[in-house]
DRENVEX-496078 format. One record per residue (C-alpha): residue number from 1; residue in three letters; x, y, z. Coordinates in nm, 2 decimals. Each point is the difference from the previous one (the first is absolute). Example, Ala and Ser with C-alpha at 12.3 -4.5 7.8 and 13.67 -1.06 7.14 Angstrom:
(1; "ala"; (1.23; -0.45; 0.78));
(2; "ser"; (0.14; 0.34; -0.07));
//
This chain:
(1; "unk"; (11.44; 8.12; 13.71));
(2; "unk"; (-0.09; 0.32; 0.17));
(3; "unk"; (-0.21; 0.29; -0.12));
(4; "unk"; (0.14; 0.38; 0.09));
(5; "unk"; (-0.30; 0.22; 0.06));
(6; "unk"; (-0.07; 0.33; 0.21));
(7; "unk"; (-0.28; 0.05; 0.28));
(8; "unk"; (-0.11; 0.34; 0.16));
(9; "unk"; (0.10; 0.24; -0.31));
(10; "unk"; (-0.11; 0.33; 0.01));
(11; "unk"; (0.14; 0.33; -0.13));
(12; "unk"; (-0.09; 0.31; 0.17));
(13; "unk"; (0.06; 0.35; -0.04));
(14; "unk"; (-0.16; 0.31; 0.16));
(15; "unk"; (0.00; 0.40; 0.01));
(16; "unk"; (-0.15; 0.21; 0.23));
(17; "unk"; (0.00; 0.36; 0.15));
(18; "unk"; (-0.18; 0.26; 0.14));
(19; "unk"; (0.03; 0.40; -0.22));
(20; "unk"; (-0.07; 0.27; 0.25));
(21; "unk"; (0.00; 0.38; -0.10));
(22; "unk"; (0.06; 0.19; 0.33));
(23; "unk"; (-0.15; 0.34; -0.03));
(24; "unk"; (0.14; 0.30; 0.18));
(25; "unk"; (-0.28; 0.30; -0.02));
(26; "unk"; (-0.12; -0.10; 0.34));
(27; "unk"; (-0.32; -0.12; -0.13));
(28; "unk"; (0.06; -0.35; -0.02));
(29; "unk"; (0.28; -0.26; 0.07));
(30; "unk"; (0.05; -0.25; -0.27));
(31; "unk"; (-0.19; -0.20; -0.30));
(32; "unk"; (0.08; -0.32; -0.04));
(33; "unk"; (-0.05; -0.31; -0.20));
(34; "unk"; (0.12; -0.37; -0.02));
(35; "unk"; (0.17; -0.13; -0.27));
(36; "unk"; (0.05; -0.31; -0.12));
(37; "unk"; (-0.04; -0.36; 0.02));
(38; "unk"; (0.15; -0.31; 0.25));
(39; "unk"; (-0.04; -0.27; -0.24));
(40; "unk"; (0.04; 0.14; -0.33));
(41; "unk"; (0.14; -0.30; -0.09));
(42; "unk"; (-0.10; -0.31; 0.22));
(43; "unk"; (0.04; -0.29; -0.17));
(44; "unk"; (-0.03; -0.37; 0.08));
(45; "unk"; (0.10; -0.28; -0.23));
(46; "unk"; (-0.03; -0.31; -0.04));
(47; "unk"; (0.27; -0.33; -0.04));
(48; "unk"; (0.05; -0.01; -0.43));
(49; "unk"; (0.10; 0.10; -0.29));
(50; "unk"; (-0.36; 0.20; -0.16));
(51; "unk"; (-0.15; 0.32; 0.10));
(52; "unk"; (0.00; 0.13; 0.34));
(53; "unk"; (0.25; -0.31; 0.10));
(54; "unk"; (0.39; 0.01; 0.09));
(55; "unk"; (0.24; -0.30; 0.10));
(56; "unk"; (0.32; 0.12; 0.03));
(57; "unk"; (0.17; 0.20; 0.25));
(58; "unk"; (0.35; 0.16; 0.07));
(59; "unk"; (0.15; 0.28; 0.21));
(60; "unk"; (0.33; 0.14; 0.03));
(61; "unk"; (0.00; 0.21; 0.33));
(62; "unk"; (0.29; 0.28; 0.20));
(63; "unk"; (0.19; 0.01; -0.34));
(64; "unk"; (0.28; 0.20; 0.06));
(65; "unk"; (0.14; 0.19; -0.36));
(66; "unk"; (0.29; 0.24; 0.04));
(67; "unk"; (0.05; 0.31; -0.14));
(68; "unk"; (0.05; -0.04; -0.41));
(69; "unk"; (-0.03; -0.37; 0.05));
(70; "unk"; (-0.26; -0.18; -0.21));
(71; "unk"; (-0.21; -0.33; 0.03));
(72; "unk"; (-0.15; -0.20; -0.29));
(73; "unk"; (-0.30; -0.28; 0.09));
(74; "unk"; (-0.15; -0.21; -0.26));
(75; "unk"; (-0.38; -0.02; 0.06));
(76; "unk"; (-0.02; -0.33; -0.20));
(77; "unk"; (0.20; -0.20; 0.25));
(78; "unk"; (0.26; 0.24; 0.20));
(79; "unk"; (0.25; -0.20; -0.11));
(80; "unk"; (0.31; 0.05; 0.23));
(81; "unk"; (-0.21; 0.16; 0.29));
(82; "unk"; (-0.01; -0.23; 0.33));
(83; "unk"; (-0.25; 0.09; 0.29));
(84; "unk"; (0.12; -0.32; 0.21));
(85; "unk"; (-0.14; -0.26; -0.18));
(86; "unk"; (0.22; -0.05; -0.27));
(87; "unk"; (0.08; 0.24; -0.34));
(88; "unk"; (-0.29; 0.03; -0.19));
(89; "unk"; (-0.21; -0.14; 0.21));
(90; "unk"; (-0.33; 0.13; 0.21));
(91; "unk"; (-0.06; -0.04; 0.40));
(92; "unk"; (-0.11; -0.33; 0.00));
(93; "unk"; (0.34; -0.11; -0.24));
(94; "unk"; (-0.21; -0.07; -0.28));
(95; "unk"; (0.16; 0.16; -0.38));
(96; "unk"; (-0.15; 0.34; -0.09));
(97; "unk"; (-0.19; 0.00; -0.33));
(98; "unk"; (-0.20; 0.33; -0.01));
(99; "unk"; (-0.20; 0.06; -0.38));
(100; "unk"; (-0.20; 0.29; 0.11));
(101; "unk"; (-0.01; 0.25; 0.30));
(102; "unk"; (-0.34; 0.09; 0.15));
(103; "unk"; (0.16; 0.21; 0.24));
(104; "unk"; (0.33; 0.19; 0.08));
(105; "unk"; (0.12; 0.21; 0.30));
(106; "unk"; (0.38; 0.20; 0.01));
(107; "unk"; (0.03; 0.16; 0.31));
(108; "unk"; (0.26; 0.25; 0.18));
(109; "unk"; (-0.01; -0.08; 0.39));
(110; "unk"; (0.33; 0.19; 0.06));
(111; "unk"; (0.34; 0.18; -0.15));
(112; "unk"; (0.06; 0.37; -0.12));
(113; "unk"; (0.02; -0.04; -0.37));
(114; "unk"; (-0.26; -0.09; -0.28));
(115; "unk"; (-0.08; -0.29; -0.18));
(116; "unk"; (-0.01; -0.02; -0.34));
(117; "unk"; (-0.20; -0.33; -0.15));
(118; "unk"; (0.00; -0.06; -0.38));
(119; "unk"; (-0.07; -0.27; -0.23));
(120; "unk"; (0.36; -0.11; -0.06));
(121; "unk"; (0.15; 0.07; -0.32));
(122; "unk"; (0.04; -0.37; -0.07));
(123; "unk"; (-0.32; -0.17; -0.04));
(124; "unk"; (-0.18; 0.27; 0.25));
(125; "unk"; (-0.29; -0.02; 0.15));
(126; "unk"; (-0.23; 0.26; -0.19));
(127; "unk"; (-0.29; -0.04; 0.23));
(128; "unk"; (0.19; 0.16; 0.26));
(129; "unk"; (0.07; 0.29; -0.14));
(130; "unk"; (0.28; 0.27; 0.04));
(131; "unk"; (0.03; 0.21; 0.39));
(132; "unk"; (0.29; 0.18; 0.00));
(133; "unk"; (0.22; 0.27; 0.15));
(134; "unk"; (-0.05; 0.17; -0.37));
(135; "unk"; (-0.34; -0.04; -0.03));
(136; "unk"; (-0.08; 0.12; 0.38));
(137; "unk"; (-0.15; -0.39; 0.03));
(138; "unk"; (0.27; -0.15; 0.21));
(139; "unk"; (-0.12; -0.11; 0.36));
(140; "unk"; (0.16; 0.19; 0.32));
(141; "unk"; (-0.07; -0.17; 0.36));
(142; "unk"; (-0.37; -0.08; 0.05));
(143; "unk"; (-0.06; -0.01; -0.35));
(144; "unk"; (-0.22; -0.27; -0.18));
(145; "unk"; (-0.05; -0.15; -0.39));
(146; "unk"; (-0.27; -0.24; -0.02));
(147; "unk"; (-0.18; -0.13; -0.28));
(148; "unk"; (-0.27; -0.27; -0.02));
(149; "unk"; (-0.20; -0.18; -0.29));
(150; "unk"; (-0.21; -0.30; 0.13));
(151; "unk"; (-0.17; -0.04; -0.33));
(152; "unk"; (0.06; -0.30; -0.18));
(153; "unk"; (0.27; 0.15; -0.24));
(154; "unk"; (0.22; 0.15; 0.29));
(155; "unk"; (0.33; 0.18; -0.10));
(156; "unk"; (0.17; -0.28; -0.19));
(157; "unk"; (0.37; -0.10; 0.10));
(158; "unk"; (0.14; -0.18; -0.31));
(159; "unk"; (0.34; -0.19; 0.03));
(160; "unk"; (0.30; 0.08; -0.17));
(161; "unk"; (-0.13; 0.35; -0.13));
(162; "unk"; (-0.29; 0.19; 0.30));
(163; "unk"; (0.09; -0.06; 0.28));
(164; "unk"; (0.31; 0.20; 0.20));
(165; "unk"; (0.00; 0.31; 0.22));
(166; "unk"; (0.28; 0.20; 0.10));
(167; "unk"; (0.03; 0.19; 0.32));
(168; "unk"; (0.27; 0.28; 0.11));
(169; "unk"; (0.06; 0.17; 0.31));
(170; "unk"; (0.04; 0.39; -0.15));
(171; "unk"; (0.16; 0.26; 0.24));
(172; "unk"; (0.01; -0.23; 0.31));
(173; "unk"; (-0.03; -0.33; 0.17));
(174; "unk"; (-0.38; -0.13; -0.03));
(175; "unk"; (-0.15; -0.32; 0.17));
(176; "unk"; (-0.32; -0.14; -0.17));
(177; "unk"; (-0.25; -0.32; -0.08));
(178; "unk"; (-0.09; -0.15; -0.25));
(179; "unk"; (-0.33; -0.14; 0.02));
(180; "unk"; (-0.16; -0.27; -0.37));
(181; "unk"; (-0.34; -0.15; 0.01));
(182; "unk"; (0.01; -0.22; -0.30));
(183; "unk"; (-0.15; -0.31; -0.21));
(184; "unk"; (0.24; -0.25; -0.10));
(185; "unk"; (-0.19; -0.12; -0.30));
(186; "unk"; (-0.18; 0.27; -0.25));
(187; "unk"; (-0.18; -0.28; -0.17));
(188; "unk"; (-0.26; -0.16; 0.23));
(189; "unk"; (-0.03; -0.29; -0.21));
(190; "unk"; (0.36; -0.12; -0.05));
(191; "unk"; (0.01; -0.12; 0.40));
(192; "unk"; (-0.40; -0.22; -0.06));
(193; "unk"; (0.19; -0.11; -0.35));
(194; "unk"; (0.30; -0.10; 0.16));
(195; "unk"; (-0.18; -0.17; 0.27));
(196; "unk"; (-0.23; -0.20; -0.25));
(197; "unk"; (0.29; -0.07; -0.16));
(198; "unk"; (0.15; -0.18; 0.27));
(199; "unk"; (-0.27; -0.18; 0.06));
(200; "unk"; (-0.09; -0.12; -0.36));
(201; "unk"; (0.38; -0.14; -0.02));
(202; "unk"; (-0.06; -0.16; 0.34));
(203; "unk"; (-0.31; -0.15; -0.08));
(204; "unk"; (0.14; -0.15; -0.33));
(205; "unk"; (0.25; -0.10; 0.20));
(206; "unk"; (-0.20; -0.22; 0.19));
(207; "unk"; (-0.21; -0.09; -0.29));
(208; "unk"; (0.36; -0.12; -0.16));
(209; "unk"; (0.09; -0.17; 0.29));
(210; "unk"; (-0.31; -0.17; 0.05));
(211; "unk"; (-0.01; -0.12; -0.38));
(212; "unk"; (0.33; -0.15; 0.03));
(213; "unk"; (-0.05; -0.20; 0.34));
(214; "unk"; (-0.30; -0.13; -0.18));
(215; "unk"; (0.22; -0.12; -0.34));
(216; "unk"; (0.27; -0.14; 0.26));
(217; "unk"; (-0.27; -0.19; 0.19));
(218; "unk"; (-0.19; -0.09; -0.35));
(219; "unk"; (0.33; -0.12; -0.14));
(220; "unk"; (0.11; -0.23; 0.30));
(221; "unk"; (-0.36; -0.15; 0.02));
(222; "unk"; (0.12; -0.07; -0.38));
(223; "unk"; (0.28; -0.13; 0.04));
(224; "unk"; (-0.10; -0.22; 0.32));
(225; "unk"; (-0.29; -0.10; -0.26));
(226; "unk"; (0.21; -0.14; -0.23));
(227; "unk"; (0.26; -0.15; 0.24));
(228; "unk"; (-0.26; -0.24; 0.17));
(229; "unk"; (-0.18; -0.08; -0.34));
(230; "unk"; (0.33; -0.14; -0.12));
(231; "unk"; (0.04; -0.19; 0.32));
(232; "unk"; (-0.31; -0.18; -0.05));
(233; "unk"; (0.08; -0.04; -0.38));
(234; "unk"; (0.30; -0.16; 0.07));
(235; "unk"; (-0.12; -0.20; 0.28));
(236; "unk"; (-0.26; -0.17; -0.17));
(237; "unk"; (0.20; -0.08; -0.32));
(238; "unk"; (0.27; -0.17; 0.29));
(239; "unk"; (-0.33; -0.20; 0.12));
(240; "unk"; (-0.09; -0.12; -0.35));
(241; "unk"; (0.37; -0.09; -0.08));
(242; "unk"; (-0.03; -0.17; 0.30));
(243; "unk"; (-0.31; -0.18; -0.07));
(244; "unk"; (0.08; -0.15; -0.34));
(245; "unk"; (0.34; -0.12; 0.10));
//
């Protein structure tokens, strides 16, 4: 049995930038001042499903929408979404089960229209919230929506009823990514539980096992018992039939 986990995670974002205020009297040239910060957000987490930890991954990269056309992915386990290693399954093949996002990334690399991303309005995701044409939200080319929660209660994704997005190219063609850092278990005690679990029915099991190879040998040491005591009765009754006679 195999266990799925996720090495080198880190989540970065950054802003910098220099404000100058050029002067024309003569007198001076400019005043400036930087701005900003490289590593606003520089995050490194660790393999697991607690605080600060992350052990899923999936990307969806050079997504091509055309104009009007829309695209729904189910953040749970993008069901009927393959990205070469089968539908519904991750990089390494292995079936996507995500119960909360620590960290999400839409991107627009390329295209001349916007795009729109909404919690769909079937079981939508609500942590995503609405960007839009309407709203003046939507994301042109070189645009960016990220949002990341490493705490322990990350943006939930529950089956069946939280947990769809809906994106739609608005006034153009629009290539994007899709990036999900994600936990597939919300409960860091179900996966120990299940474990012990395992291992309690396997070790009673064994104990079952154990206690019935020891009844099977008891019982033939029995009945072997038995056999050769009524050989020797009936051999020594023969002898004093024998003797009489």
């Amino acid at each position: 049995m195999a266990v799925v986990s996720l090495s080198n995670a880190r989540f970065s974002l950054g802003m910098t930038g220099t404000m100058i205020n050029t002067l024309v009297d003569g007198k001076s040239t400019q005043v400036q001042a930087a701005m900003g910060d490289t590593s606003l957000v520089n995050k490194n987490l660790a393999s697991g499903a607690e605080a600060d930890k992350a052990n899923r991954f999936y990307q969806i990269t050079g997504k091509v929408l055309a104009s009007g056309a829309s695209i729904t992915y189910d953040l749970y386990d993008f069901q009927n979404v393959d990205i070469g290693a089968g539908i519904g399954r991750d990089a390494l093949g292995q079936l996507i089960v995500h119960e909360e996002i620590v960290g999400i990334i839409v991107s627009v690399t390329d295209g001349t229209g916007s795009l729109e991303v909404i919690p769909h309005a079937s079981n939508g995701w609500s942590p995503i919230g609405s960007h839009t044409v309407a709203t003046k939200g939507a994301l042109r080319k070189g645009g960016v929506l990220a949002k990341f929660q490493p705490d322990e209660d990350a943006f939930d994704v529950t089956h069946n009823s939280n947990h769809r997005i809906q994106l739609t190219a608005n006034g153009g063609s629009v290539t994007f990514s899709l990036h999900v850092m994600a936990r597939h278990d919300d409960d860091v005690s179900s996966s120990s539980s299940s474990s012990s679990s395992s291992s309690t029915s396997s070790q009673s099991s064994s104990s079952s096992s154990t206690s019935s190879q020891s009844s099977s040998s008891t019982s033939s040491q029995s009945s072997s018992s038995q056999s050769s005591s009524s050989s020797s009765s009936t051999s020594s009754q023969s002898s004093s039939s024998s003797s009489s006679t």
